[in-house]
C-alpha positions as CSV (number, residue, x, y, z in Angstrom):
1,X,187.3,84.9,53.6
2,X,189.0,82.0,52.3
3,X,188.4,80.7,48.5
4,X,186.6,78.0,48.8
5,X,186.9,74.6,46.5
6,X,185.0,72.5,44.2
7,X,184.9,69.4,42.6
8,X,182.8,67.8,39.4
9,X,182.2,64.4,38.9
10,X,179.9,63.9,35.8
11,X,178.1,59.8,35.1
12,X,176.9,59.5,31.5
13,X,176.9,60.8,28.2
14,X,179.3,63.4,26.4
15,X,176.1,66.1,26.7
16,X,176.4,65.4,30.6
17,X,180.4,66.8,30.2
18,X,179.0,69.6,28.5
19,X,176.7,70.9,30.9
20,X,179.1,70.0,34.0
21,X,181.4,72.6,32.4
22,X,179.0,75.2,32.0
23,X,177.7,74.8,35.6
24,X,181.8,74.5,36.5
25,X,182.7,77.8,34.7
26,X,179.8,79.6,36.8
27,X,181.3,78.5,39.8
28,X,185.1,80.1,38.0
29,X,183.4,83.3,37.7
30,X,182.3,83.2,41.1
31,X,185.8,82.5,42.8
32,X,185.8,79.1,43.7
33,X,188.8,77.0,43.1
34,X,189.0,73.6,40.7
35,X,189.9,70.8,42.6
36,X,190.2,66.7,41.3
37,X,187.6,65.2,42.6
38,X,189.6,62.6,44.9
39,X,190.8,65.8,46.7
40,X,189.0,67.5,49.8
41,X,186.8,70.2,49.0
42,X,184.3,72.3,49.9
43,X,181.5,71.4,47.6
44,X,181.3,68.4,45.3
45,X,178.6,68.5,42.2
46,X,177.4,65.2,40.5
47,X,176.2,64.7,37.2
48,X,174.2,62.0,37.0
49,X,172.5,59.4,34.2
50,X,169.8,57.4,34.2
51,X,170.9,55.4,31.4
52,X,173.3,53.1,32.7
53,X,172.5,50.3,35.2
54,X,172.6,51.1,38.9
55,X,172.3,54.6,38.7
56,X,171.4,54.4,42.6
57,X,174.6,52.5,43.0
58,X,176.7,54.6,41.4
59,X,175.4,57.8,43.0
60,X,175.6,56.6,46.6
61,X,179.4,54.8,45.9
62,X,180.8,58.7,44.9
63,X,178.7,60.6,47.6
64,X,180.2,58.1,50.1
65,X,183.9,59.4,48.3
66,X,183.4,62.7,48.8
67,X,182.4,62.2,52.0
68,X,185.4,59.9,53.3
69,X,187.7,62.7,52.3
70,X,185.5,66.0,53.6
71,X,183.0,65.1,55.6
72,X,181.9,68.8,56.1
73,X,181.6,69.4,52.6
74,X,178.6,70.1,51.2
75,X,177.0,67.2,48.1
76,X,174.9,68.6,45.2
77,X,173.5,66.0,42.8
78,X,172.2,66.8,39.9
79,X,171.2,65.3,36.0
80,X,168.7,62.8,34.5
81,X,168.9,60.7,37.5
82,X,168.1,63.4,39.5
83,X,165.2,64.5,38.0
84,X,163.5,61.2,37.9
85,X,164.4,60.0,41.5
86,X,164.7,63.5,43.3
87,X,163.2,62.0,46.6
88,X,164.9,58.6,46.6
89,X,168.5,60.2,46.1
90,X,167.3,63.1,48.6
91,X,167.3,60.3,51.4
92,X,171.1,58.9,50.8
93,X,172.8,60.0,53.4
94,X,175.3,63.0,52.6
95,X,173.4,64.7,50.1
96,X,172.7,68.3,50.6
97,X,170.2,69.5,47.5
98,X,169.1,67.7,44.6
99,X,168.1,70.0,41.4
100,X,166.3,68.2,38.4
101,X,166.2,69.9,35.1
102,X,164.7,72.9,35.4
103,X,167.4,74.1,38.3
104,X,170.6,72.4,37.1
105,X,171.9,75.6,36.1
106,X,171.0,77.6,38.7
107,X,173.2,75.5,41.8
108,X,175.3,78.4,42.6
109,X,172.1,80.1,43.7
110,X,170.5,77.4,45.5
111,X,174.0,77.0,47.2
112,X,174.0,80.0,48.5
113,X,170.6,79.2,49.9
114,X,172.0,76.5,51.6
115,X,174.7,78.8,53.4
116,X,171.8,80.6,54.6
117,X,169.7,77.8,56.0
118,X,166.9,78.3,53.4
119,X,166.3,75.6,51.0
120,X,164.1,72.4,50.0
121,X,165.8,69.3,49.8
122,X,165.2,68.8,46.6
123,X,164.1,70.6,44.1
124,X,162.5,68.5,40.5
125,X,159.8,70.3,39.2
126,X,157.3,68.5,36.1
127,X,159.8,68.1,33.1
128,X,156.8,69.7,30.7
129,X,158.4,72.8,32.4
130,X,161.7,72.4,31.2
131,X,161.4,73.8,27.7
132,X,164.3,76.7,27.6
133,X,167.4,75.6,25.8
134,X,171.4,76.7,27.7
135,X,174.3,76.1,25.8
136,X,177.0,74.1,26.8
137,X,180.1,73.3,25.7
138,X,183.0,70.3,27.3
139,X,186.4,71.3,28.6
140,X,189.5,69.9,30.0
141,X,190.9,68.1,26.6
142,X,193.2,70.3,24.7
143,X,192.4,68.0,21.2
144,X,188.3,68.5,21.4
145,X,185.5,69.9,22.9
146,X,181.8,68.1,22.7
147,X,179.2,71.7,22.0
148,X,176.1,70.8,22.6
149,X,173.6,72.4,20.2
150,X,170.3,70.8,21.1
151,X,168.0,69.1,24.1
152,X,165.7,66.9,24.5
153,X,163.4,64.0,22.7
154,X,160.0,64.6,21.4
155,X,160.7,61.1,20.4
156,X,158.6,57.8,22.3
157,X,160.7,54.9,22.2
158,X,159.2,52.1,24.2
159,X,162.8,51.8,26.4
160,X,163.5,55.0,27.0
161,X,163.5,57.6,30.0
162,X,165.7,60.2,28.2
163,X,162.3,62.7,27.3
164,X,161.3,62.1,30.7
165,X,164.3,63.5,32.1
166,X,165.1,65.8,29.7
167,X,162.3,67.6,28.4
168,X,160.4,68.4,25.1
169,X,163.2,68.4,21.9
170,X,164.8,72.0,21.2
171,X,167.6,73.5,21.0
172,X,170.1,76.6,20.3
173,X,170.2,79.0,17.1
174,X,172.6,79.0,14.4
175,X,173.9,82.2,15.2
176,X,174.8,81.0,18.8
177,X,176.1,77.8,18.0
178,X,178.5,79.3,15.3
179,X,179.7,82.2,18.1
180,X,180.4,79.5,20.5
181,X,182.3,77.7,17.8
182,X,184.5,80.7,17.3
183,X,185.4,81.2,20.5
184,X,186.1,77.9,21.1
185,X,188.3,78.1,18.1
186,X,190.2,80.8,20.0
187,X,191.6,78.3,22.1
188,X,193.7,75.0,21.5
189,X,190.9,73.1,20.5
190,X,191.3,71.3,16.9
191,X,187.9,69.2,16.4
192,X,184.6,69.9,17.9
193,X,182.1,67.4,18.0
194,X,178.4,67.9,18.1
195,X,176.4,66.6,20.8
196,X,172.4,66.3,21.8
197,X,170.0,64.6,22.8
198,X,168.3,64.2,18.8
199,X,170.6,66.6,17.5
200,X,169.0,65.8,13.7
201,X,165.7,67.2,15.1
202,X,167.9,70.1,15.8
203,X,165.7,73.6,14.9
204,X,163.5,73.4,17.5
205,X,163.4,76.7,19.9
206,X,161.9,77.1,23.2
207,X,158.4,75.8,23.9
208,X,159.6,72.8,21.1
209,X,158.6,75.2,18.5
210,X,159.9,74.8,15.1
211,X,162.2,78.2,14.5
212,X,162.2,79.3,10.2
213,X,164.4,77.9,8.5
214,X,166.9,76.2,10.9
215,X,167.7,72.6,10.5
216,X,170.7,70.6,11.2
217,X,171.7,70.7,7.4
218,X,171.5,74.8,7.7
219,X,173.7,74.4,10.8
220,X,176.5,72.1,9.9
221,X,177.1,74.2,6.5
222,X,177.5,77.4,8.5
223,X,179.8,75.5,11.1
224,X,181.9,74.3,7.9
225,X,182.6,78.1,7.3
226,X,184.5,78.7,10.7
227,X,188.0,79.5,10.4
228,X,190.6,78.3,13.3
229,X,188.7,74.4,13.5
230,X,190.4,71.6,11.9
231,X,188.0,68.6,12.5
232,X,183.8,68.8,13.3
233,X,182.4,65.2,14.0
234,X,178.4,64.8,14.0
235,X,177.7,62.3,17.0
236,X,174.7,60.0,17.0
237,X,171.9,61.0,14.9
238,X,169.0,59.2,14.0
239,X,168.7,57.1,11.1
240,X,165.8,59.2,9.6
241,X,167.0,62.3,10.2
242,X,170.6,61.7,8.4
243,X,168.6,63.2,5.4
244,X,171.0,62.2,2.1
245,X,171.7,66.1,1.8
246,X,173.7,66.0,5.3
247,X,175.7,63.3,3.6
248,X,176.4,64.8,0.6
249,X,177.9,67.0,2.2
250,X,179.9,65.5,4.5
251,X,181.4,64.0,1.7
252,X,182.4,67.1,0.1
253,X,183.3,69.4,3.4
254,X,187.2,69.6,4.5
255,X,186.1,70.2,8.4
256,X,183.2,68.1,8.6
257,X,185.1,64.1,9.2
258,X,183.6,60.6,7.2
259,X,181.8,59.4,10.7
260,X,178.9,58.4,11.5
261,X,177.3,57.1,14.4
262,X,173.5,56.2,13.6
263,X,171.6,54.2,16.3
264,X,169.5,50.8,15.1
265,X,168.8,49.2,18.1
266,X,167.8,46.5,16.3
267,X,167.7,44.7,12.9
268,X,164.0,43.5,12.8
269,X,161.5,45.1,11.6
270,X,159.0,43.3,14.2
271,X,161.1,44.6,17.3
272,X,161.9,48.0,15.9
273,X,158.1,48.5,15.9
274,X,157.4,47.1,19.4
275,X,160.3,49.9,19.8
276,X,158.3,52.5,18.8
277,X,161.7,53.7,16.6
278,X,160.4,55.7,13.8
279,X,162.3,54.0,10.7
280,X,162.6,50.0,9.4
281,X,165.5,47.7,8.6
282,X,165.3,48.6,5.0
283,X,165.8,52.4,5.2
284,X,168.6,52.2,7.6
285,X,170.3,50.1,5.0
286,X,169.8,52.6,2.5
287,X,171.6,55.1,4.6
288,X,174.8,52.6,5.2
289,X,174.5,52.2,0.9
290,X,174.6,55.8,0.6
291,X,177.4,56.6,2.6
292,X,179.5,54.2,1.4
293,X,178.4,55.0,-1.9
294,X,180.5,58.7,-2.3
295,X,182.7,57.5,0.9
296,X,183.9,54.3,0.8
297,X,186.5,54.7,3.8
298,X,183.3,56.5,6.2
299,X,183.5,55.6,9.3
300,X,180.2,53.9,10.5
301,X,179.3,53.6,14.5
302,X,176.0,51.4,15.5
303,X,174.0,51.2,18.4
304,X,172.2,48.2,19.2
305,X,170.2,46.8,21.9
306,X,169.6,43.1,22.9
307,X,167.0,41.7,25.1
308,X,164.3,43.6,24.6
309,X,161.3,42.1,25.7
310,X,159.8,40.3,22.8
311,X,162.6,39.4,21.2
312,X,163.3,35.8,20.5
313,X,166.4,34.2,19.0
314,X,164.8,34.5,15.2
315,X,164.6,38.3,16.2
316,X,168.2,38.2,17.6
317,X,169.5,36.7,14.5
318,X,167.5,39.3,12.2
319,X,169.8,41.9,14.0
320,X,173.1,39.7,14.0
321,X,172.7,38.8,10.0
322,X,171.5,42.3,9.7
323,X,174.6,44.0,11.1
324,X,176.8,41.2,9.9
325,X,176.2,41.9,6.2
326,X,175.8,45.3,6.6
327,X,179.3,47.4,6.1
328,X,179.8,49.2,9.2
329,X,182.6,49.7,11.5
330,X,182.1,48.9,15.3
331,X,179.0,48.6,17.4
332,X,177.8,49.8,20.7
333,X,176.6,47.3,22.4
334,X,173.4,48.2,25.1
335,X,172.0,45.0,27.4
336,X,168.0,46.1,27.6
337,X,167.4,46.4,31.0
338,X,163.8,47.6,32.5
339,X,163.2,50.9,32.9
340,X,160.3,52.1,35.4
341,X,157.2,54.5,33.6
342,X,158.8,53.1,30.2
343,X,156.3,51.3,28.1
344,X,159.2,48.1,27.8
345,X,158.9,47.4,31.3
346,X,154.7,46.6,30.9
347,X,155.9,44.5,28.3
348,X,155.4,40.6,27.6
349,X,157.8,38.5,26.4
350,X,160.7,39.2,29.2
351,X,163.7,37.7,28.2
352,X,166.3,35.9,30.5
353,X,169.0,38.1,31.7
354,X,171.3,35.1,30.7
355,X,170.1,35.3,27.1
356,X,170.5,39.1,27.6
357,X,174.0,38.4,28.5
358,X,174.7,35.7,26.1
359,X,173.5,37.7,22.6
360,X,175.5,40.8,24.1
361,X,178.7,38.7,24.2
362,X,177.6,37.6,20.6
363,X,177.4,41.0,19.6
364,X,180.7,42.5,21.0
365,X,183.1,39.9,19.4
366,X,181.3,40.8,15.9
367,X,181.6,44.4,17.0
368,X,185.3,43.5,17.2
369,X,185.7,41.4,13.5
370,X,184.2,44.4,11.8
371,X,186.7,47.1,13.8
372,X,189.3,44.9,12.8
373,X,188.5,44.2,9.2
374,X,187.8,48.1,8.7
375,X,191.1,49.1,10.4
376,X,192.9,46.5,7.8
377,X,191.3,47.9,5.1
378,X,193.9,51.2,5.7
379,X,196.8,49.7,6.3
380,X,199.7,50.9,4.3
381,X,197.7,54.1,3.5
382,X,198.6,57.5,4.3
383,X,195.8,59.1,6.5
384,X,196.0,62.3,8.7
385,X,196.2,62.1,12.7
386,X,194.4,64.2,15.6
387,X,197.2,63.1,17.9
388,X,195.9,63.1,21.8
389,X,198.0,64.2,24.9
390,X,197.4,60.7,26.9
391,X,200.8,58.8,27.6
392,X,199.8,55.3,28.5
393,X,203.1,53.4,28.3
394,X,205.2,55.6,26.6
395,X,202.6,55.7,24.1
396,X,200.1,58.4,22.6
397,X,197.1,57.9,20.7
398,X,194.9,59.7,18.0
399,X,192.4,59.4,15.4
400,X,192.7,59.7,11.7
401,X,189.5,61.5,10.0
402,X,187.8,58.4,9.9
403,X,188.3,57.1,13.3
404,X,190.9,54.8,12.9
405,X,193.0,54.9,16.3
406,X,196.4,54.8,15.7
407,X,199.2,54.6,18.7
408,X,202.8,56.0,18.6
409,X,205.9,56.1,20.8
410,X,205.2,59.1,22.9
411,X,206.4,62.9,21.4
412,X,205.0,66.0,23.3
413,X,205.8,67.9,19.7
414,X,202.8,66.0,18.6
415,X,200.1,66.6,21.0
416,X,197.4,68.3,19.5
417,X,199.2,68.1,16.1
418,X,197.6,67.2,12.8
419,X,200.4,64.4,11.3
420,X,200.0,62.7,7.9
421,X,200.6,58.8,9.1
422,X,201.1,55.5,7.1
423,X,199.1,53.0,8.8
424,X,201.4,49.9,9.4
425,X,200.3,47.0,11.6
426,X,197.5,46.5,14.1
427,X,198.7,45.7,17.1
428,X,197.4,43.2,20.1
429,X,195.5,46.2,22.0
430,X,193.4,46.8,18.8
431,X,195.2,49.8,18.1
432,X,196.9,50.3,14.8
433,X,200.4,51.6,14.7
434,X,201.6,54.1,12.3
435,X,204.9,55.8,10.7
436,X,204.5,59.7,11.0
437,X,205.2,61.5,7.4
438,X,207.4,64.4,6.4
439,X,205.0,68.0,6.6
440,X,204.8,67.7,2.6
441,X,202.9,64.6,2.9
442,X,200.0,66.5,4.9
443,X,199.6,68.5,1.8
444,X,198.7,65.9,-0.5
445,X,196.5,64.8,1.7
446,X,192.8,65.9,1.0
């Protein structure tokens, strides 16, 4: 019998990549072949979100690609979207099955089912189910890999869908998570970043329950003890949860990078309530002063909503006076959009999707001053360089430890090379180029 093919195509977060690969290498162990998804294949999986806007959109524009190049092939969808929406994406035409949560990682069985004639459409059951944890880790990047080391939101933010498509909060063990790091440092791979849904409520084993004497802070100092890793980045973690110990020692690890990403969502105190976000103005603050205290040169990433219902332009310039004083480095910018079984969308206070648009815009171009202003801090300093295999132009790109992004003429000697840099001039892409050092520069380097 012929081998047959497959093709990935994941919509969303970095945890989505992660889980896409471990469905992916299932399918390796089973004899199927990799294909690009533009090619024809036998059986095309989608990972979906139901973060972004026009998840329906989305979904139905790459079913009808796969379709237009093998129209006998068969469509799986799965992910966030699918769990909340299993009947609606059931009915667009060309989808074969649809797993929610619970099944995701069990589509090579179901798709043998399908061979055989023997299957439900869809298959979503209540996400109170879901409370096992799989580990999961990204592929496909020789620099880094995204492990995934935790689930799930026990969190109830007011414009949020995540826990109902995800599941109670839990997550893996140390042990598991520091094998997986070690094989992973068997391969290319030179910085891992950790990925989750909460991953500072990581600790939490199946059923939610709270496991002895695991927390995030236990984690990351066993991760800082594994041999063949360069570079660990902590992705977003809640502002309450980055406890000052985690900190602390970030600023003394070698392995662990100055970067944070810490979600605010907001700058007023009034909306951060009618939120539901379990920390004020004033603490997130003290976490910024903290950092910046024992690392000046952190890295600092913010997430940030606008438009959520209730907030008027005082509120809106709480958050941009907030942010603008605040020393961080860039922003993520989210337009609020409504959200169905959320508690936002029974909300008063609606405001214009203009206005939306508008305080977005506002928000972006002082996302950009304080990029810039932090990238010209470093200039003329001498930083060390992840560089990446990309070649856009006859140029590659990397990241200094704290994720500065640097660009330099093309070298295939320097792909997945640690370089010390000087930092020169920031060019008109937003990039900053750089001058790569002699090896004995590295050194020096701490």
């Amino acid at each position: 019998m012929a081998q047959k093919s497959i093709a990935y195509y994941t919509l969303g977060c970095k945890l989505n990549f992660t889980e896409t690969s471990a469905i992916a290498r299932q399918f390796d162990a089973a004899g199927y072949e990799r294909v690009a998804f533009e090619d024809r294949a036998d059986v095309y999986i989608i990972n979906t979100c139901s973060v972004t806007d026009n998840a329906d959109k989305k979904c139905r524009n790459i079913i009808r690609q796969a379709k237009r190049v093998s129209p006998n092939s068969r469509v799986v969808v799965v992910g966030c979207y699918a769990q909340l929406k299993p009947g609606e994406i059931s009915e667009m035409e060309g989808v074969d099955l649809v797993l929610g949560a619970g099944e995701k990682f069990n589509v090579l069985a179901h798709l043998k089912g399908l061979d055989q004639g023997d299957y439900a459409n869809y298959i979503a059951g209540d996400i109170q189910d879901v409370n096992f944890y799989r580990s999961a880790w990204s592929e496909g990047e020789r620099t880094r890999t995204f492990l995934k080391v935790q689930d799930g939101c026990d969190y109830g933010c007011a414009f949020c869908t995540i826990p109902l498509a995800r599941g109670m909060s839990r997550s893996d063990t140390i042990e598991n998570v520091v094998k997986t790091a070690r094989e992973i440092a068997a391969t290319d791979v030179n910085e891992i970043v950790l990925t989750g849904v909460n991953i500072g409520d990581f600790g939490k084993g199946n059923q939610g329950a709270r496991k002895a004497e695991e927390s995030f802070f236990d984690l990351i100092q066993q991760l800082d003890k594994v041999e063949g890793i360069e570079r660990f980045r902590i992705s977003s973690i809640e502002p309450n949860l980055l406890h000052p110990e985690i900190i602390e020692f970030v600023a003394t690890s070698n392995r662990f990078m100055p970067h944070f990403h810490i979600p605010l969502q907001s700058g007023s105190d009034e909306i951060l309530n009618r939120m539901r976000r379990r920390y004020l103005s004033g603490l997130y603050a003290e976490r910024v002063e903290k950092i910046k205290s024992i690392m000046p040169h952190c890295a600092i990433g913010v997430d940030v909503i606008v438009g959520f219902p209730g907030e008027t332009e005082k509120h809106f310039m709480e958050t941009y006076d907030f942010l603008n004083q605040l020393d961080v480095s860039y922003l993520h910018v989210f337009t609020y959009s409504e959200r169905k079984n959320t508690l936002a969308v029974e909300m008063d206070g609606v405001v214009d999707v203009g206005e939306r648009r508008k305080r977005s815009e506002m928000l972006r171009s002082l996302s950009h001053k304080k990029r810039m202003t932090f990238y010209d801090r470093y200039l003329n300093e001498t930083r060390k360089v992840l560089f990446e295999e990309d070649d856009k132009n006859g140029m590659m790109h990397g990241f200094t430890d704290n994720y500065v992004k640097v660009a330099y003429p093309f070298d295939e000697n320097f792909v997945n090379k640690i370089k010390a840099c000087r930092l020169k001039t920031i060019s008109e892409r937003g990039t900053v180029e750089v001058d790569v050092l002699a090896m004995q520069n590295l050194k020096r380097l701490k």
